[in-house]
N, C-alpha and C positions, 0 to 999 in steps of 0.2 A: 467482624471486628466489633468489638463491644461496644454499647454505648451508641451506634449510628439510629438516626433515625432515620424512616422511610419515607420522601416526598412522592409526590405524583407525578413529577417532571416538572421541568424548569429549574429552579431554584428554591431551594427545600431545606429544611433542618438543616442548615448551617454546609450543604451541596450544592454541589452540582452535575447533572448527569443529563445534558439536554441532546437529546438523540443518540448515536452512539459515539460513545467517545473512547479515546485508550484508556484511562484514570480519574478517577474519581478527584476533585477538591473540596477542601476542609475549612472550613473559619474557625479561631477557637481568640475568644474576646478574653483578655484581663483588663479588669477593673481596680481602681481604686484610686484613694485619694490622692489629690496633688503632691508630691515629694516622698511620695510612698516606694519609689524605685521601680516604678513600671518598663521605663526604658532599659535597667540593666536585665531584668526577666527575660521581658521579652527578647531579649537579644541572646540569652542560655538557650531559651525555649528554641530560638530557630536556629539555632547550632544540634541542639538536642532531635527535634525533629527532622532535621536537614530539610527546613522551607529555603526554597531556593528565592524568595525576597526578603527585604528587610523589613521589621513589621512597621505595618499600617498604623499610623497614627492621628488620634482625633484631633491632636490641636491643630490639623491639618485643614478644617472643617469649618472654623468658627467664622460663622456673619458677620459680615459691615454694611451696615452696623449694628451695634450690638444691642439686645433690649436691657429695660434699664432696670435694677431695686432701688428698695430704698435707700441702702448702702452706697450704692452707685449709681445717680442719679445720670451718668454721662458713657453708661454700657458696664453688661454685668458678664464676667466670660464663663459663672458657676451655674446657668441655667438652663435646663433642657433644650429651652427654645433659641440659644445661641450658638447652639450646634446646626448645622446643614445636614441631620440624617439623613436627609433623599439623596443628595449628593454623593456621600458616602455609600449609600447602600448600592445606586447605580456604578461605581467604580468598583465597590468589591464584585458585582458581577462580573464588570469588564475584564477586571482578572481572571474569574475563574472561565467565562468562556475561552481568555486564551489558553490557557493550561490544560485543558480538558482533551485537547488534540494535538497540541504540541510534539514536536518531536524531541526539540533540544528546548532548552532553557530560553525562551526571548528576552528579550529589553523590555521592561515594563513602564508604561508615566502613564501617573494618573492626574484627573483637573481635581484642582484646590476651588477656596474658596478664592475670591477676589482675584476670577481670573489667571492662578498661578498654577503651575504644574508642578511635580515631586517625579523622579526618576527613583524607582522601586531596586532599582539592578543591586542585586550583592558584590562585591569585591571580587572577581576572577570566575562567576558561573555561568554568564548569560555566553550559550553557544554546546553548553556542556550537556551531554546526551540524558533524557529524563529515561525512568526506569517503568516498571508497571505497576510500581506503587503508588499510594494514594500522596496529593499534593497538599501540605496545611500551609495557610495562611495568616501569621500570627496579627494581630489588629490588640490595640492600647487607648484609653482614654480615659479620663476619669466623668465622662458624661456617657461611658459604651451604653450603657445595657438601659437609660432614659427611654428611648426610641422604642416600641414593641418592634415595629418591623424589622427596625435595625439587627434587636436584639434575638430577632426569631433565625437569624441567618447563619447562625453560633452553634458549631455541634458542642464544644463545650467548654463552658465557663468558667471563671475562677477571678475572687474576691480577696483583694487586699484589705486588714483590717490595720488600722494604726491611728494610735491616739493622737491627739489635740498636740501635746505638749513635743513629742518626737517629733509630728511633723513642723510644727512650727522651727524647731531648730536645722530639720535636714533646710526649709524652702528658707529660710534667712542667708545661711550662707551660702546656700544656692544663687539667692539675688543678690549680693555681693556686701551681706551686715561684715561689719566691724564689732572685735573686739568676743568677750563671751556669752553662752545665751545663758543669761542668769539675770535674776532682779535687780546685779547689781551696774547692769549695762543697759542705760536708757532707751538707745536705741533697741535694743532686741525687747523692752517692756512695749515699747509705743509699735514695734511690727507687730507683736503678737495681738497687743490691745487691740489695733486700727486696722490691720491686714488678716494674717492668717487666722489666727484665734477670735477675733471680732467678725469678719467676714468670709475667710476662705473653707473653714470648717465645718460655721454651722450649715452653710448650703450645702456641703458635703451630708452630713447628718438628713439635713432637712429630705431629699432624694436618694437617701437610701434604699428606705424600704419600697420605694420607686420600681430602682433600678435590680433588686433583688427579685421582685415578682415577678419581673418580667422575664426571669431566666431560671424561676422554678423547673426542677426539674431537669437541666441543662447546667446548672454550677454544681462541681467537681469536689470546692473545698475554698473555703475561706479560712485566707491565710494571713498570719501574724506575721507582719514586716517592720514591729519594730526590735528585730534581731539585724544580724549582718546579713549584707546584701548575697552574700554568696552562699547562706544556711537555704534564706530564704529564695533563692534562684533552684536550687537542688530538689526543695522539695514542693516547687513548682512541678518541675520536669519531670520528679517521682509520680506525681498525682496523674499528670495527663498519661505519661506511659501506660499507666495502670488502665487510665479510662477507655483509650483506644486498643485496649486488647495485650500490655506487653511489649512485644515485637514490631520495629516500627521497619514497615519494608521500604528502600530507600526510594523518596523519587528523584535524587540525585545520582545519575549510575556513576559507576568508576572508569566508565569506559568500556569495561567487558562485560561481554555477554556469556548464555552459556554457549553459545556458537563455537566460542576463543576457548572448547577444552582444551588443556595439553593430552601431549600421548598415551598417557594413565588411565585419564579419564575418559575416554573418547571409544565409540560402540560397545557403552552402554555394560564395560568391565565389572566383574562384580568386587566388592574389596568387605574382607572379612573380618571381624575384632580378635586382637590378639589380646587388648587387653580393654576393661578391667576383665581377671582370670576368670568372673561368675559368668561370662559373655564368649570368651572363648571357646569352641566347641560347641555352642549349642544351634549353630546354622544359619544363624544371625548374620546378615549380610546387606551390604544398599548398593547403589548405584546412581549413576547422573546420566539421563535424558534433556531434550531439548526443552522439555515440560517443567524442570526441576527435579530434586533427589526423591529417591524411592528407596523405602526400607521395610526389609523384611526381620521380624526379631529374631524368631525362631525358623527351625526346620520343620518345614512341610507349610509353614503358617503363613496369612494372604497379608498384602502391605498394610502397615498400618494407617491410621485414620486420616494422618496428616499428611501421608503420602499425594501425590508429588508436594513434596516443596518448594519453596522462591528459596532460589539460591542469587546470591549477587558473585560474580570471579573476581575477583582481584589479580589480574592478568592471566596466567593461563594455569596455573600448578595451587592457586588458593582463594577459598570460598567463603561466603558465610550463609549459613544454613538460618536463615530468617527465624523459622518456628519456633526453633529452642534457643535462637541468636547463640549459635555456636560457631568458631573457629575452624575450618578443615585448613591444614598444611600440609601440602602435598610433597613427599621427599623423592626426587628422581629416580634419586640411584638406587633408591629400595623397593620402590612401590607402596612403602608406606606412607598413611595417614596420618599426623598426630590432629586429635580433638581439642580444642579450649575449651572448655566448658562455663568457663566462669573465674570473676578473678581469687574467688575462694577456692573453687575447684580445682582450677588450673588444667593439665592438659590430664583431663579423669580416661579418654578413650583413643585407641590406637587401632586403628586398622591396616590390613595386607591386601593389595590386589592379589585374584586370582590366578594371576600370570604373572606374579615374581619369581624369579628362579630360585633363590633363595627364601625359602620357608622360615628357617630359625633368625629371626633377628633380637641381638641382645640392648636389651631395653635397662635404662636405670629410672629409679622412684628420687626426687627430688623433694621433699616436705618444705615446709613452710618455718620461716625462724623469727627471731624476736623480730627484725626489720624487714623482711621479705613475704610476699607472698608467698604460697606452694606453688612451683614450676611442674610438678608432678613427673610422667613420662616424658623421656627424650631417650635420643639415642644413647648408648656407654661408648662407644665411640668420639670421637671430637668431630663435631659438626664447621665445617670452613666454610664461612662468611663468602659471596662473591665478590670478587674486587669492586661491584661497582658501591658497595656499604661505605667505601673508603671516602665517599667526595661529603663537600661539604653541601650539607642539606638543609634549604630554607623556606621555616613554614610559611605557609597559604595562610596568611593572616585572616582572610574571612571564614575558612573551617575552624581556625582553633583561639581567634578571637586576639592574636597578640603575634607581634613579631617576633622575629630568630633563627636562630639557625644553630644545628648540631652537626654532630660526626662521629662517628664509631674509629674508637683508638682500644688496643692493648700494647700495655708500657714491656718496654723490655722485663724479661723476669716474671712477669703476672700471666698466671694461665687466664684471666676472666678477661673479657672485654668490655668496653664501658661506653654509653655515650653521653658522651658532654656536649654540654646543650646551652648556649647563652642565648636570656631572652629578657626582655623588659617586663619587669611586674611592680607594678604601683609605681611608674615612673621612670624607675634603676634600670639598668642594667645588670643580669647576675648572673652567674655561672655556677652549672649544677654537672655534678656526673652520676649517675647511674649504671650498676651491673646488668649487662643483657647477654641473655643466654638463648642462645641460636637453635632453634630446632632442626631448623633443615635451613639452604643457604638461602632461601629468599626468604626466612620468618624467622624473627625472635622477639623474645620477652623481655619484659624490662618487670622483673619480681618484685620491685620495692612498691607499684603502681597496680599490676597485674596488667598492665595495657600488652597488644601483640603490633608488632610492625611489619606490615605485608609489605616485601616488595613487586612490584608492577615493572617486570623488567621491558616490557615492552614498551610502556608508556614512560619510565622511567620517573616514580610517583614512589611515593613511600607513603600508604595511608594506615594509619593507626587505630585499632580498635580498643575503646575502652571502658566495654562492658554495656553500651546502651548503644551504638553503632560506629561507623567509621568518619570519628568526628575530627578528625584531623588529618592532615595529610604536610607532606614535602615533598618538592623537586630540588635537583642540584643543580649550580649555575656554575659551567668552566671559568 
């Protein structure tokens, strides 16, 4: 994985690996100033990475009581030395010693300052089976990276930049100003004058280049957040993907292992490409072992480099191929494969197990249009939904960060099906419908997103891939 450093044992470049464990864990610190939107980041980021706690936060931290400037003769909360880094650094290890052996997800609480504790636990995870992926840890402050020790703990970093004048306006109505933030509103002149702009800034300024050296070499990318908060959450997530290699292998499982193959997949069947045509014919074929997938390109040729790969099931007929974070959907009744490739791609690869009786299966190309993604491969046949798509299904508010619930309808007369979906966004309540076209009866697409929805008929889970892992999911409730 790119980007790791190598300690010696114990507690190292931002790990931990003390004796032998199952997984590896990760620290990765965002910085930056007061009102800069740290909290709504870090909460993408651990949707995005699938950290199975809520991030760590310094103002969790601060001394009583506090030392004092000259500005604040009666305790100051903007100075290095008003943080508890020892505290803090001791609790992130207590985390990562427990994660490092774990089998499921624990209960986490960590001690505070002043005697108090914080329960870490996400919304519906703690009990849920960890994978053989590496664990991250997301951690927020705007005093993080002050501390060398602290800051040494961070595989990698990443800096909020934001001027004087934005933050002054997000941290005003933050603390509850009236009225607009302009010259011509007293109040927002005398906050900026006496509070943020007079003292909450320059200390910000003042221990920058502080808190900068000391994660030389360890920050990722210092980022402009005085855009909106959801530009600037995306290309958070884009950055660190990048830094940890790409493909992030879950350590949240879905339940299944490759144990739980279905009948397809199970001793190690070979299944062959029917399409794209330049793949066809040339001997190109893979397979699933209890190790992960194995592929071979060509005829007579040895697997390739990345062979075995981490595959995650999503119950017993659909996978995701970590490496290349592709899609398999497994079709019963053919023995065909359809691939996702991606939500520009769409489904670009199609394979045949070597024990379907039926050799010729008639395939349609679906392109992409002004509002749709390309769907690409599916069957020309009509693919039929299993009944259980009918109920109504309600997200897992802590994977996809919002409540709601949908359900898969076609209206009398209309060949497509759709699902409509009502959820709360900024407040409302809204209703959306979407065309989703079914690959096989536990997988379809929803084209106007590019997302795919596995169903988990076992577990009875509906988790959704979209494009950087399976960051959403639903069950249905009779």
């Amino acid at each position: 994985m790119g980007g790791k450093g190598k300690g010696k044992g114990g507690y190292d470049d931002g790990k931990v690996m003390p004796g032998a464990t199952k997984r590896e864990v990760f620290f990765i610190g965002i910085c930056g100033p007061s009102a800069s939107g740290k909290s709504t980041i870090t909460s993408r980021i651990c949707t995005a990475l699938d950290s199975p706690l809520i991030p760590v936060q310094g103002d969790w931290f601060f001394k009583s009581p506090l030392p004092c400037c000259p500005h604040r003769p009666n305790g100051c909360w903007e100075l290095p030395t008003s943080v508890d880094s020892a505290l803090m650094l001791t609790q992130l290890e207590s985390i990562a010693s427990v994660f490092v052996a774990a089998d499921t997800i624990p209960s986490v609480t960590i001690q505070q300052t002043k005697g108090r504790h914080k329960c870490l636990d996400a919304e519906g995870l703690v009990g849920r089976s960890l994978g053989a992926g590496p664990v991250y840890i997301i951690v927020e402050g705007f005093l993080l990276f002050a501390d060398p020790k602290l800051a040494s703990k961070f595989l990698h970093c990443l800096w909020l930049d934001m001027d004087c004048a934005t933050g002054t306006m997000r941290r005003f109505k933050r603390d509850g100003g009236h009225g607009d933030c302009n010259d011509a509103n007293p109040d927002f002149v005398k906050y900026r004058k006496e509070k943020y702009g007079g003292h909450i800034y320059p200390h910000y300024e003042e221990f920058r280049p502080l808190q900068l050296s000391n994660v030389k070499g360890k920050l990722r990318a210092r980022i402009d957040v005085n855009r909106p908060a959801n530009v600037v959450a995306e290309e958070a997530v884009d950055v660190l993907q990048k830094a940890i290699g790409g493909a992030v292998t879950p350590a949240i499982s879905t339940g299944s292992t490759v144990a739980s193959f279905g009948t397809w997949f199970k001793n190690k069947q070979k299944f062959e490409w029917l399409k794209p045509t330049s793949k066809a014919g040339s001997g190109g074929h893979w397979w699933l072992a209890p190790d992960g997938m194995h592929e071979i390109r060509t005829h007579g040729g040895g697997e390739t480099t990345e062979s075995p790969c981490t595959v995650e099931m999503v119950g017993t007929t659909n996978f995701i191929m970590w490496h290349w974070k592709h899609v398999y959907m497994l079709d019963e009744d053919t023995g065909c494969v359809f691939v996702f490739a991606g939500k520009e791609e769409g489904i670009s690869h199609v394979a045949l197990s070597q024990e379907a009786e039926e050799k010729r299966i008639p395939l349609t190309e679906i392109g992409a249009s002004a509002k749709e993604k390309r769907v690409g491969f599916v069957h020309s046949a009509e693919v039929m939904p299993l009944p259980i798509w009918r109920k109504v299904w309600h997200w897992d508010a802590r994977v996809g960060g919002f409540d709601g619930h949908w359900k898969l309808e076609r209206k009398e007369g209309e060949a497509d099906y759709h699902i409509t979906e009502t959820k709360e966004v900024r407040g409302e309540w809204q209703t959306f419908s979407n065309k989703a076209v079914f690959v096989t009866p536990r997988a379809c697409l929803v084209p106007k997103f590019g997302h795919v929805y596995l169903l988990d008929v076992e577990t009875e889970i509906v988790f959704v891939w979209n494009g950087k892992g399976l960051q959403y999911s639903a069950s249905f409730r009779d």
